[in-house]
C-alpha positions, 0 to 999 in steps of 0.5 A: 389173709392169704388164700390158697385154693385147696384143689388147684389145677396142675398149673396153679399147683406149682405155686399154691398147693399147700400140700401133696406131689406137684409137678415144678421146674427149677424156674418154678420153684425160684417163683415160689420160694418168694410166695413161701415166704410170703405165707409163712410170714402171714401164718406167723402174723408177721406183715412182710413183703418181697422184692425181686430184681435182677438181670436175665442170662442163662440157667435164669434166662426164663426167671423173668418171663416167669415172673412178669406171667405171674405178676397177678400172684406176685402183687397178691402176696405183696412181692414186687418185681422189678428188673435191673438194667444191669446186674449191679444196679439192681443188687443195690436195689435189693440192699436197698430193701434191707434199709426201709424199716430204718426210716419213718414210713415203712408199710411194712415190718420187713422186706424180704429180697431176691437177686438173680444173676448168672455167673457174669452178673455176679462178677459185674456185682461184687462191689455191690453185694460186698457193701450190701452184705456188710451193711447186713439185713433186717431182722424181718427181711433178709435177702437170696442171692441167686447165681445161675453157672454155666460149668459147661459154657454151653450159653456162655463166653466163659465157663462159669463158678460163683461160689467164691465170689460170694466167698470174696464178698463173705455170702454164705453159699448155699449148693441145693442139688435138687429142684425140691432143694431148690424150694427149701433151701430157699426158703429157710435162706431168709431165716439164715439171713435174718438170723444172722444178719448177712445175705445169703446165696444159693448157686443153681446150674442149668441142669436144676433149672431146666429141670421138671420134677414132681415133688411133695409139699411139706410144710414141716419141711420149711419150718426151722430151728432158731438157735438160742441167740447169743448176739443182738445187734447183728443186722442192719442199721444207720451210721455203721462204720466200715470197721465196726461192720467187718469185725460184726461180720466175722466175730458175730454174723459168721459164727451165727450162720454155722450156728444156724446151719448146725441146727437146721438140715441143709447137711445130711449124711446120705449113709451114715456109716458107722464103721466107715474106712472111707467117706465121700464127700460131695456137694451141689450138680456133684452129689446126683452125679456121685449117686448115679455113680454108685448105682451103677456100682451096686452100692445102696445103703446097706451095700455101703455099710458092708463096704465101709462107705460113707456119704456126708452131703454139705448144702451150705458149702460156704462156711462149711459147718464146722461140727458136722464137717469134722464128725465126717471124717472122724474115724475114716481112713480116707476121704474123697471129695468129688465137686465139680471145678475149683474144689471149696468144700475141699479146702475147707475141710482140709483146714479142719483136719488141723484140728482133729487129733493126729491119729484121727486125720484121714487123709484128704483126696479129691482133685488129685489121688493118692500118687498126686495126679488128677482125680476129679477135674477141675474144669467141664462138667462131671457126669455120672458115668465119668464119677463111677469111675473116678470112684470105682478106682479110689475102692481097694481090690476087696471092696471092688465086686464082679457087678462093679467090674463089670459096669467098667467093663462096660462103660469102658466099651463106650469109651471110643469117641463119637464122630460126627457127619454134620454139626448142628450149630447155632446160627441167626434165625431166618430172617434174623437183622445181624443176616444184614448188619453184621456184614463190613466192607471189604478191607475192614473188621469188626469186633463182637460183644455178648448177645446174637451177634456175638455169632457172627465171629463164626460166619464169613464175617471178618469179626473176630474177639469180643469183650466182656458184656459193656466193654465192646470197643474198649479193647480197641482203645488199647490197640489202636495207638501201637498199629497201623490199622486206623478204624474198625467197626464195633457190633453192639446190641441195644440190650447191652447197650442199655445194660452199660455199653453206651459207657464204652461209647464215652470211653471211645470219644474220651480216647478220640479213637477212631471207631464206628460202633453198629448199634444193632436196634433189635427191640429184644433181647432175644438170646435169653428168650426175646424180652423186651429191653428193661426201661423205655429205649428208641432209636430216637433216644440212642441218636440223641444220647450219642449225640450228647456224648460227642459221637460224631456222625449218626446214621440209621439204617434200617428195612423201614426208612419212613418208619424210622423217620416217624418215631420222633425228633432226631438230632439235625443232620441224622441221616436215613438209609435203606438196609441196601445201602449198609455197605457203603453207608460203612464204607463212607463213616470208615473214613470219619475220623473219631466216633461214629455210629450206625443205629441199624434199626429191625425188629428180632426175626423170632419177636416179629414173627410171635408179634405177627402171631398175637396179632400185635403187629400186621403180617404182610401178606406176601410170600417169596418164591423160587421158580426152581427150574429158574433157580441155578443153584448158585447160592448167591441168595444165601450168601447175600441174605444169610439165612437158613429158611433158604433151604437146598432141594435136590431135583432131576436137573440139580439141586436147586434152592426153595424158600421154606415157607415156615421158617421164613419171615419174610425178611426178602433179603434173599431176594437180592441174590442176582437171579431171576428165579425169585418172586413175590406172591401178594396176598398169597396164604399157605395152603391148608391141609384137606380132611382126609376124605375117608376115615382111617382103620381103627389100629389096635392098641399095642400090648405095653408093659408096664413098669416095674416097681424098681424100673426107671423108664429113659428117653431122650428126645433130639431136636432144634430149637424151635421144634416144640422139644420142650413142649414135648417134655412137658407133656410127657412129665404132666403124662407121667404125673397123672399116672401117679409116677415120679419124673425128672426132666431136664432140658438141654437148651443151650444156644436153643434161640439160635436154632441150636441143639435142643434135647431133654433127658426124661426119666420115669420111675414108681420108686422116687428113689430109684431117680437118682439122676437126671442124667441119662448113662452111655447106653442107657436110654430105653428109646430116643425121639429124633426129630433132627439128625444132624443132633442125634447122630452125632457125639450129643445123643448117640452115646445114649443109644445101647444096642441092647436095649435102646429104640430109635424112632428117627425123622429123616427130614433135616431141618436146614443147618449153619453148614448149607448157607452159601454152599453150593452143592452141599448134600447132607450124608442121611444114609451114613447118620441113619446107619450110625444109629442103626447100629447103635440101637436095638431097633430103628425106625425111620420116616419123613414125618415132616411130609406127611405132618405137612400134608395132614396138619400143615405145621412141622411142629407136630413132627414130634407127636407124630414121632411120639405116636410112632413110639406108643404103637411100637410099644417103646413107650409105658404110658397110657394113651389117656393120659397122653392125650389129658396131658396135652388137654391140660397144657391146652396148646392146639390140644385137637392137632396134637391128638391127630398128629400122635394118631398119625404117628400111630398110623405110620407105625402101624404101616397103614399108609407104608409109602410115608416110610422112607425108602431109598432114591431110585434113578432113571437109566442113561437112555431114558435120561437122554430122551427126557433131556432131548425132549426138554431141548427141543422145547428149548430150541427145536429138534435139530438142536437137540439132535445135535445133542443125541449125536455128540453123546453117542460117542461117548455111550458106545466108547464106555459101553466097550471099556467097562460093558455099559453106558454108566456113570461117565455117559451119565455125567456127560448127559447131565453135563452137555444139557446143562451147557446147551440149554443155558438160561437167557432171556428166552429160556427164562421167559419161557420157562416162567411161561411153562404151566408148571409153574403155576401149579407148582405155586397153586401147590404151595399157596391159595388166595387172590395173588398177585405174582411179580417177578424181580430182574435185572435187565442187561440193558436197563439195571442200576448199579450197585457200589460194587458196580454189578446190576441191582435187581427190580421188581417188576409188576404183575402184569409184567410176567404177561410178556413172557410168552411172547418173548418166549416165542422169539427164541428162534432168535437164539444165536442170529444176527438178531439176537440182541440179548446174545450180543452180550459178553455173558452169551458169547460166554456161555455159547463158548462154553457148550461148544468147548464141551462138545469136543471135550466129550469127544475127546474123553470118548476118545481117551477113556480106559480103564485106568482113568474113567474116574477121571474122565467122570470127574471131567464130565461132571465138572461144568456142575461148578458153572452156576449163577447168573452174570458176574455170578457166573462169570466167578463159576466158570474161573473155578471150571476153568482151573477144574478143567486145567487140572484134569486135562493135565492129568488125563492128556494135553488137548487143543480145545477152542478157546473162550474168555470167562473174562469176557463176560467181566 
């Protein structure tokens, strides 16, 4: 026997609880159907067990983790599961289940089974699950067929809808339109599949599986009604003809299935109206959006029935239950049928108006109204907002009331289109191994496929299109015979190669097309939330599956030479290079004529870092730093590494770039930026936090107000993937569930692995009925968490946000976003994206939490309880502080750090530390500016040096003093300008700039422990050059940063005779360039007026385009050149002493 606890903790609960409210999420309640089954089976003596195979993708992207976490459970109750590498495969797996009662052995009298797919998987399986279905189940077995769809394509190449696939295949389709719908269709799924001897299927979006909801456990509810059989020979046997199984199918398993669903509950009538003139139909996602709708009309139950409304609710929607169906339409007028996409309820019901008398045929609308034109969208998404208008327009005049009117009123005030600042867009994590290997020589291209480098098409990448999952390089086949291109190269990640890439491979060879396939080595398939691949694969099984395939030339490449060498016996002649060497190892196989193929072997960024973590993995310990005053700016760090822990960071002398240390994983390829800014700290830690020295006041409490019976309490929570939002909603909705309320949360994951936006829908309610969707309205929510404002700003959350009632608690800090990398200059507008939500919201309140989680606990992911303390002190939040803080005890996740960063947000709110608010940048005057900048000249020369640079500021100062009243803006451009230019970083400068005490404590700052400092240059004199033919960067060892001092010292060499360093063509450059833009100071002086100090400030501001080191540098000063070019024909034609970028080239 099975046994249950009786009392299970919350946790257990989702699984064991035989009665009573549990708190499940969609992914959960596919976990428990199997173990449903399993125990009503026990309870009925019947000796069953269960099998799930499948393959992973998006709204089930988490169906696996789930199950290999409760494998425990799983065997308890006999349930196999057992990954499919591909979709198709393990479809024949589960049909597989069906047949093991037909041989001898048979441990058991059936074999429930399970499959699950998103909607690509379904497209891959048909044959499969049209040959399994026809074949049939075992009266004690049956089969789910699970389809996760994407109608909104949010982590999808296409959009996706399965119903007719399973149509096609003859599946019944089951549409739950709630997570305990979920459960219980899922479950009575088997009796359908047993009864009728067919599969079954059940369609589920993102919006169920994402979904958190407390439910009650009714054991009643999934007992079923066994109509009276009038077949018996409907389920699976041996030697069945092909023939004998189509007629069996629709002459006997199909009329079963309605029978069947007639005398179970999968269809309701939500308002059974008697003397109804209309009835809507509605099905699936639809039927929560339709409700939200009519909330928002005023129509309940009873206002129905006054307005001759009825609601008819399908859950099977494939075959449509024919009696049911038609008492639906009977005595109606007319018939709306709101479902999202392609319309299949619809089209059913329309065959069987045919049947119905003439003078009781309503007439049928759905995705077109009555003048013929669109009505309900058959593509995206439908939301409740849109829904209440679609049905607020097909009410007559006298069924439309002055709250109705008013709701459109409303909603039609929000209409105006949301802009947005900035755009948070997926990109590679830091660190990320597509940073590197996605990149191709100049003059070449590549092709994406389905995984995280299928990004790269959004990147400066020169990959364009991509395939269908397995077909990567097929479409090349077709092109290559009809053009003059002769070679691309083809990413191919190792989890689909595993899935069927390595197919397309073969078809490659047999085509004899030239092709050089990237097979990007990963060890996880990191886009569905970094499992590993299914069934052993290694880099030495790809070299020697390829070579027996015929692909020519393998080469590996990867950030471990050695350690890929030592993973086994290669094929003779495999070739091993450093990641430093990718493009010319592309540049060499480019030319190979036939196939060929880069193994690029390093481990996902995230699955290294929660390796590093669990402590499965060492954690090198070594940090990478940036010596800002060093650091020019230039971005070529993250141009050549990719990476968004590369963050920028405004400063007094210009911004400048700085390693964020949490993000970073330190992958170095930043370090190859051609700047000397860059070392690594060996054996350095971050620096802890210090206890806070004195005890902080006791803050009073907040008066909160309670919910009412009726209310329904919405937040919104916006973020990045990666900052805990998940984990915050759980915790709310397990705060809530102690509080004996009911919940929905949904979570919006989208492209979350890839540091996209992330946000969670979050409603709370003492009525469960008044719930009605888990969608939050325009304008709707009564408090929204920003913990990113790129996210929130923008068309995602700010619609959201009423100026009648919404509370906006804001982090200012801004995590580093796709938009940064590589940009110079790039300054994010928090001004503008603070006023946006200012304005839409009835109160705001900002800070940078990230400064102060830092300073207190160390980690940013507390960042969102510290916003959530904010929340609760400012009263936005009804629910109480204890069971805040047994939520997070239960969830059990740094349960100590998380009190103390909700009491810091607390803090905060209550104004106890007011300096952590944010409070707008000050700037210094242009005399106090000058003499910060004359002093920084004489350390950098000496006094007459910056003497010189007093002198030729002085008469641009006076000349705008005169024009416009004061030395401003132009007087402070040419300041910043002219120091810029005399003070250009040569050796000396860099030496003593990495000599300068600041230094030192700038790192002591950050990290603590016995470090070993090495710096990372590149000689004039000494490098080594690249393919490219630009210097290649050394590290250099400790003891060599000793020798910056004395060098240092030799400055007063600058510019004589005996400056060696100043012999290069990069100084006579940039001596040139000081000296052009002191007579062009002098001139603009001269030029000034009224009417062009705009453009004599853009002429002065012009040398911030003048970055970088070398031929970085040399690259800048072009774009300066044409800058200048261009404002001095504007302004006046002037002679200035000439210099040549190109001779630093």
């Amino acid at each position: 026997m099975l046994d249950t606890p009786t009392k299970p903790d919350l946790r257990t609960a989702r699984f064991d609880a035989p009665t009573g409210k549990i708190l499940l999420s969609g992914i959960d309640a596919l976990v428990r159907i199997g173990l449903e089954r399993k125990r009503i089976d026990t309870a009925k003596g019947w000796n069953t067990a269960g099998f799930i195979s499948g393959y992973r993708g998006s709204p089930l992207g988490g169906l696996d983790m789930r199950l290999e976490k409760e494998k425990a459970r799983l065997d308890k109750h006999d349930i196999v599961f057992q990954p499919g590498i591909n979709e198709d495969l393990a479809a024949t797996a589960v049909w597989g289940t069906q047949q093991v009662g037909l041989y001898q052995g048979a441990k058991y009298e059936g074999v429930f089974g399970i499959w699950y797919g998103k909607t690509p998987g379904v497209d891959r399986s048909g044959d499969a699950l049209k040959h399994a279905n026809y074949a049939g189940t075992s009266a004690r077995g049956g089969v789910l067929a699970i389809a996760g769809d994407d109608h909104g394509c949010k982590s999808s190449s296409i959009p996706g809808q399965s119903e007719y696939n399973f149509v096609d295949a003859e599946i019944p389709v089951l549409a739950p339109s709630t997570v305990e719908e979920v459960l219980y269709f899922g479950v009575k799924a088997f009796d359908m599949s047993r009864f009728s001897g067919l599969w079954s299927a059940m369609t589920v979006v993102a919006e169920l599986m994402d979904s958190t909801v407390n439910i009650t456990i009714d054991p009643e509810g999934f007992e079923c009604v066994t109509p009276e059989e009038k077949f018996d020979d409907l389920h699976i046997r041996l030697n069945d003809t092909p023939i004998d199984q189509e007629a069996r199918l629709r002459q006997k398993r199909r009329p079963a299935v309605e029978d069947f669903a007639y005398h179970n509950d999968f269809d309701k009538f939500v308002f059974d109206t008697k003397k109804a003139s209309l009835c809507i139909v509605t099905q699936g996602k639809a039927y929560r959006d339709v409700m939200q709708a009519l909330q928002n009309l005023g129509i309940d139950k009873e206002k129905a029935n006054k307005l001759g409304i009825r609601l008819y609710k399908p859950g099977l929607v494939w075959p449509l239950e024919k009696r049911r169906a038609t008492a639906a339409m009977q005595n109606v007028s007319e018939v709306l049928v709101i479902e999202e996409r392609r319309s299949l309820v619809e089209t059913q019901l329309r065959e069987y108006l045919c049947d119905l008398p003439g003078a009781h045929r309503p007439k049928i609308f759905g995705k077109t109204d009555r003048d013929g034109k669109t009505l309900v969208p058959d593509f995206g998404e439908l939301n409740g907002d849109l829904v209440t208008k679609i049905i607020y327009g097909f009410l007559t005049t006298n069924q439309k009331t002055p709250t109705m009117k008013k709701m459109i009123k409303r909603l039609a005030s929000q209409d105006n289109p949301v802009g947005e600042r900035h755009k948070r867009t997926p990109y590679f994590c830091p660190g990320c191994p597509h940073n590197s290997s996605t990149k191709v020589p100049d003059g070449s291209r590549a092709t994406a496929g389905i995984g995280c480098h299928y990004l790269a098409q959004y990147m400066p990448r020169n990959t364009t299109t991509f395939t269908q999952m397995g077909g990567e390089g097929a479409s090349w086949i077709g092109q290559a015979p009809f053009t003059n291109e002769e070679h691309i190269f083809v990413n191919l990640g190792d989890g689909t190669y595993h899935h069927s890439g390595l197919l397309a491979i073969r078809q490659a060879v047999a085509a004899s097309v030239n092709v050089t396939y990237k097979i990007l080595f990963n060890d996880a398939v990191a886009m569905t939330g970094g499992q590993i691949v299914d069934g052993p694969l290694t880099p030495v099984m790809i070299a020697n599956q390829l070579k027996a395939e015929g692909v020519g030339k393998t080469v590996l490449v990867g950030d471990d030479v050695a350690a890929m060498q030592s993973l086994g016996r290669y094929p003779s002649g495999t070739q091993f290079y450093d990641r430093i060497d990718m493009e010319t190892v592309q540049k060499e196989l480019r030319f190979i004529k036939g196939v060929t193929a880069i193994i690029y072997v390093q481990t996902c960024a995230t699955e290294l870092r929660r390796k590093r973590k669990r402590g499965l993995v060492p954690d090198p310990q070594e940090r990478i730093f940036i010596n800002e005053r060093v650091c020019e700016g230039c971005a070529d760090c993250s141009v050549k590494s990719n990476c968004i822990a590369v963050e920028t960071i405004e400063t007094e002398y210009g911004q400048k770039r700085r390693i964020d240390q949490l993000a970073c994983n330190k992958d170095k390829s930043c370090i190859e930026g051609f700047c000397p800014s860059f070392v690594t700290l060996r054996g350095a830690k971050l620096k802890r936090p210090e206890p806070a020295r004195n005890a902080h006041p006791v803050i009073t409490d907040p008066v909160i107000e309670s919910l009412k019976k009726d209310d329904v309490y919405e937040l919104v929570l916006a973020g990045v993937g990666g900052q805990g939002v998940t984990s915050l909603s759980a915790m709310l909705s397990t705060a809530a569930h102690l509080e004996g309320l009911s919940v929905n949360a949904v979570d919006a994951l989208g492209m979350a692995q890839k540091g996209g936006a992330v946000f969670t829908h979050f409603k709370m309610s003492k009525n469960a009925a008044k719930i009605v969707n888990a969608r939050i309205g325009r304008g709707a929510a009564d408090l929204i968490l920003v913990n990113d404002m790129i996210v929130a700003h923008g068309p995602i959350i700010r619609p959201h946000a009423g100026s009648d009632k919404t509370a906006v608690i804001a982090n200012t800090k801004i995590s580093a976003s796709a938009e940064v990398v590589g940009i110079r200059d790039f300054s994010y507008d928090k001004k503008g994206m603070s006023d946006d939500l200012r304005r839409s919201s009835k109160s705001y309140l900002e800070a940078d939490t990230t400064d102060a989680v830092l300073k207190e606990l160390g980690d940013t992911i507390y960042n969102n309880l510290v916003l959530l303390g904010m929340a609760w002190q400012k009263g936005h939040l009804p629910l109480s502080r204890n069971s805040i803080f047994s939520a997070i005890e239960i969830i059990g996740a740094k349960v100590d750090a998380n009190k103390t960063a909700f009491e810091l947000g607390r803090r905060m709110a209550a104004g106890e530390n007011p300096t952590l608010l944010e409070k707008p940048d000050g700037q210094i005057s242009v005399p106090a500016l000058i003499e910060r900048r004359y002093a920084d000249l004489v350390l950098y020369q000496n006094k007459a040096y910056a003497d010189r640079y007093k002198v030729v500021l002085a008469h641009i100062m006076k000349r705008e003093n005169k024009v416009t009243g004061q030395a401003g803006d132009i007087s402070r451009a040419a300041a910043q300008s002219l120091y810029k230019l005399m003070a250009y970083k040569d050796e000396y400068e860099v030496a003593r700039l990495y000599s300068d005490p600041e230094f030192m404590k700038d790192i002591k700052a950050q990290f603590e422990g016995n470090m070993k400092i090495r710096v990372h240059l590149a000689p004039p004199i000494f490098a080594r050059k690249n393919a490219n033919g630009y210097p290649v960067k050394t590290k250099f060892p400790a003891w060599f940063l000793k020798s910056f001092g004395p060098l240092a010292k030799l400055k007063f060499l600058r510019g004589s005779r005996l400056d060696i360093f100043g012999m290069t063509a990069e100084r006579i450059m940039e001596r040139a360039l000081r000296d052009e833009f002191e007579d062009l100071v002098k001139w603009g002086a001269e030029q000034l007026t009224l009417k062009n100090k705009d453009l004599v400030l853009e002429l002065f501001k012009a040398p911030h385009l003048v970055k970088g080191y070398g031929h970085i540098k040399s690259q800048s000063v072009k774009g300066y050149e044409r800058q200048l070019a261009r404002l001095r024909q504007k302004i006046g034609a002037i002679e200035l002493a000439p210099h040549s970028a190109a001779a630093a080239e």
